[in-house]
Backbone as CSV, one residue per row, in Angstrom:
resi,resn,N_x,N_y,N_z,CA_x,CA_y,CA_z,C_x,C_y,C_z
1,UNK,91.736,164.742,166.675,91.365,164.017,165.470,91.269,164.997,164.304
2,UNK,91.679,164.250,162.993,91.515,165.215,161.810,90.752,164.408,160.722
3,UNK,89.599,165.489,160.333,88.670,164.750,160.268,87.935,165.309,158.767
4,UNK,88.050,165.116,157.639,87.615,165.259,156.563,86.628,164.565,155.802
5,UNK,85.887,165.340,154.994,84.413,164.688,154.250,84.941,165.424,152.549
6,UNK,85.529,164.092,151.936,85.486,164.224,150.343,84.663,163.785,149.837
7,UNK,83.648,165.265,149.035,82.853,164.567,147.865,83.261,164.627,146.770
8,UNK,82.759,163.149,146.319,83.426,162.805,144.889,82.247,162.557,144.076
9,UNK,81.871,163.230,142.554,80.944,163.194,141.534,81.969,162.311,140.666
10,UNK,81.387,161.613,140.082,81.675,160.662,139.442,80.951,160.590,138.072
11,UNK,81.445,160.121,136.620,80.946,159.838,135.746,79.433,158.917,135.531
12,UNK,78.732,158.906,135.396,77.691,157.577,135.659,78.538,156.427,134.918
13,UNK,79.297,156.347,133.776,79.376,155.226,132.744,81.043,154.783,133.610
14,UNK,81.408,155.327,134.632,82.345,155.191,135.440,82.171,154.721,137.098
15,UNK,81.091,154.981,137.259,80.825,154.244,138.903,81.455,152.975,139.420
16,UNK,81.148,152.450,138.305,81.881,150.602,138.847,83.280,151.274,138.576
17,UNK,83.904,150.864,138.037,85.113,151.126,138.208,85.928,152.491,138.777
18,UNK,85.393,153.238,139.635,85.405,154.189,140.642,85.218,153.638,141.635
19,UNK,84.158,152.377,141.739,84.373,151.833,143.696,85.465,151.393,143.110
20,UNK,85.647,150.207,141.899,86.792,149.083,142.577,88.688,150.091,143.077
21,UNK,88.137,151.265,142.210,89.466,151.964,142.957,89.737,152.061,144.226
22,UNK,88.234,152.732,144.157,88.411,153.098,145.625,88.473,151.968,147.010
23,UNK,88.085,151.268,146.451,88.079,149.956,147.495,89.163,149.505,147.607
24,UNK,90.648,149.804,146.757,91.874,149.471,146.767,92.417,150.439,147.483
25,UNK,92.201,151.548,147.674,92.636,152.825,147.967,92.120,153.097,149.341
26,UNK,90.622,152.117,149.430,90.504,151.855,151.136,91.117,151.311,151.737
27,UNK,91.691,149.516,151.349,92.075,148.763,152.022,93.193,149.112,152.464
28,UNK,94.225,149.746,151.879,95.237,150.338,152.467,95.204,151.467,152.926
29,UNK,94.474,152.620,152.613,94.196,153.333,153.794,94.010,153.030,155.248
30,UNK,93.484,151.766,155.401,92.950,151.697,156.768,93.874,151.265,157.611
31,UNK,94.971,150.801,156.726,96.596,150.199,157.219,97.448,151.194,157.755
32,UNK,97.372,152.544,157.040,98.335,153.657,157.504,98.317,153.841,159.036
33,UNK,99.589,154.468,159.499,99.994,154.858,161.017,98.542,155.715,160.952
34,UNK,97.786,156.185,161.991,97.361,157.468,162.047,95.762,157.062,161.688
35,UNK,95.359,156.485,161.585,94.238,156.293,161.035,93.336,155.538,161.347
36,UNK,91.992,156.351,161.523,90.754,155.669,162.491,89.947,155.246,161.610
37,UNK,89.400,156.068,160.461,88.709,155.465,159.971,88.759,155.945,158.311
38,UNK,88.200,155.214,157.538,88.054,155.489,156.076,87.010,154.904,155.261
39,UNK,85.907,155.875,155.712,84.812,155.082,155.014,84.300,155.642,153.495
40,UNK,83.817,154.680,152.915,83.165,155.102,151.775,81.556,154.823,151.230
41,UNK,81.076,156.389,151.126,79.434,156.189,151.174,79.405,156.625,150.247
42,UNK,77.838,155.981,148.987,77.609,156.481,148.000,76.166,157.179,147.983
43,UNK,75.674,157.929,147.507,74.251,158.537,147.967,73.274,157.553,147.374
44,UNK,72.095,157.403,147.885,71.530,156.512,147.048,70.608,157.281,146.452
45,UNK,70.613,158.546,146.574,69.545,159.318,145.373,70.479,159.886,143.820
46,UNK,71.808,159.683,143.961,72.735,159.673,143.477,73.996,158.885,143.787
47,UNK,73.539,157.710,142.566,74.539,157.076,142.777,76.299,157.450,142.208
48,UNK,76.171,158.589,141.888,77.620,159.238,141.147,78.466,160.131,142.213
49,UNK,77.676,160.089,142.998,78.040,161.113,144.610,78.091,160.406,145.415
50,UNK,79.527,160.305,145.667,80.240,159.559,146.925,80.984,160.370,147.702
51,UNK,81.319,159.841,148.762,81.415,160.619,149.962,82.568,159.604,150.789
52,UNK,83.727,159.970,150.870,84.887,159.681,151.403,85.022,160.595,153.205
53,UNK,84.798,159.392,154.354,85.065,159.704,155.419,86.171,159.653,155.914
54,UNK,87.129,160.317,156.202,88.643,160.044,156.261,88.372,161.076,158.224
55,UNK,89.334,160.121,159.404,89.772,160.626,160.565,90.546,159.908,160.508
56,UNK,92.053,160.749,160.926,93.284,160.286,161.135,93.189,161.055,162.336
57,UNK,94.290,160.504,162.940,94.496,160.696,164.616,95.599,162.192,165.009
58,UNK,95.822,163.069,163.325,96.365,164.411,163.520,96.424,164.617,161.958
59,UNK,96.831,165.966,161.681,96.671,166.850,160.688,97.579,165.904,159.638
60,UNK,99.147,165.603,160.416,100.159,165.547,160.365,99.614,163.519,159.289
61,UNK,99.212,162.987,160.016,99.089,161.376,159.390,97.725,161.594,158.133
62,UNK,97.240,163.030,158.264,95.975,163.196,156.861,96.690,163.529,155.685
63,UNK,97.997,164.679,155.962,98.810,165.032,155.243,99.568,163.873,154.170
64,UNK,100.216,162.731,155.849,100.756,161.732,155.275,100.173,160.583,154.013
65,UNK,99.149,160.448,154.611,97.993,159.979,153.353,98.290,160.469,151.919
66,UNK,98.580,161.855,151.903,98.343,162.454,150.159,99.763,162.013,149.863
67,UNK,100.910,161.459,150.585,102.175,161.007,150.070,102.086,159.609,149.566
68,UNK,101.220,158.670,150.012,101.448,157.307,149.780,101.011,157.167,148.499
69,UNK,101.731,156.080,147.980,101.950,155.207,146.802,100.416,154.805,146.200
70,UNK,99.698,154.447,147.340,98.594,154.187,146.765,97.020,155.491,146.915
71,UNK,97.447,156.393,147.644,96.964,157.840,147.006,97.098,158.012,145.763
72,UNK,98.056,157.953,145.326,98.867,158.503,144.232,98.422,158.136,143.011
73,UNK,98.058,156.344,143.066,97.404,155.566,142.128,96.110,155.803,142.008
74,UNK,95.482,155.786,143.655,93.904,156.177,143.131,93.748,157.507,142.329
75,UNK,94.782,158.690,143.244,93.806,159.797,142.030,94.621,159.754,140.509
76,UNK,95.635,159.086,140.549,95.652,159.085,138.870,94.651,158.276,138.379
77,UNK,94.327,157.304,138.965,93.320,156.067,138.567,91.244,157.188,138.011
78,UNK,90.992,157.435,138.915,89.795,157.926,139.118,89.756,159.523,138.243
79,UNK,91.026,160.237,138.125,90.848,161.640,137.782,89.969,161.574,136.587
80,UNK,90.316,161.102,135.702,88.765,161.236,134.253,87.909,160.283,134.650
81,UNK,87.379,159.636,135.910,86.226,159.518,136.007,85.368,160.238,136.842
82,UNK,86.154,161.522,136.885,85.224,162.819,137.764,84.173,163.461,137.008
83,UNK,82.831,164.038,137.592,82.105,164.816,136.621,83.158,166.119,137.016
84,UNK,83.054,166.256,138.301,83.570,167.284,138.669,85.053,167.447,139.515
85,UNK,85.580,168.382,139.858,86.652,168.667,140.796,86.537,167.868,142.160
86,UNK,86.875,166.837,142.813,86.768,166.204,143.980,86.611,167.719,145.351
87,UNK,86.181,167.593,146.511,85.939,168.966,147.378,86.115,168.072,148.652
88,UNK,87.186,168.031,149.151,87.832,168.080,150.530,87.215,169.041,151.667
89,UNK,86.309,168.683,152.518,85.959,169.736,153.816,86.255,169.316,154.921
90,UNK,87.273,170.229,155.551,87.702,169.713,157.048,86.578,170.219,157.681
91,UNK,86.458,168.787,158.849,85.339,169.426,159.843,86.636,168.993,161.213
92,UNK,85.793,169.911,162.241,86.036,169.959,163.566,85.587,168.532,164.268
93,UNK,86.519,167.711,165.258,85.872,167.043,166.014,85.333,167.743,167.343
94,UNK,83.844,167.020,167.837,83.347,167.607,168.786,82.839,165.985,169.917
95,UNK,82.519,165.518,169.324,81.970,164.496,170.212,82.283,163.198,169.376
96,UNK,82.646,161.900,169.809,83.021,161.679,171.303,84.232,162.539,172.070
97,UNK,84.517,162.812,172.897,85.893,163.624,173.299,86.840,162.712,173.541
């Protein structure tokens, strides 16, 4: 499994229209070959800090993700509603095996 945690800071005067992206950018995510899960959490002590759970089933279908059509739209869609630089961290799967 390949298994990444994107945090995303977000504008405050941009939040709503940062989920409804992203909620477009989920629904078809969850369609791609390769792909277990794609969740999206927002902090609730900060609501501008969201947190993109992405496991695809190899490196190879996470990769494939940054090619699709509707990647492409969300981050043109969302890029000026960043405070900051979006931060991609691969983690290791360990459990379940």
């Amino acid at each position: 499994m390949h298994v990444t945690f994107v945090h995303v800071y977000v504008l405050q005067e941009s939040i709503g229209d940062f989920i409804e992206a992203t909620r477009e950018n989920h629904e078809a995510s969850i369609e791609e070959t390769g792909n277990v899960r794609f969740d999206v959490l927002q902090d609730p002590q900060d609501p501008g800090h969201f947190v993109l759970y992405e496991v695809y089933q190899s490196p190879e279908d996470a990769a494939h993700h940054k090619t699709t059509d509707h990647y492409a739209r969300w981050r043109l869609r969302v890029e000026e509603m960043m405070a900051k630089p979006r931060q991609g961290i691969p983690m290791a799967w360990l459990f379940p095996a």
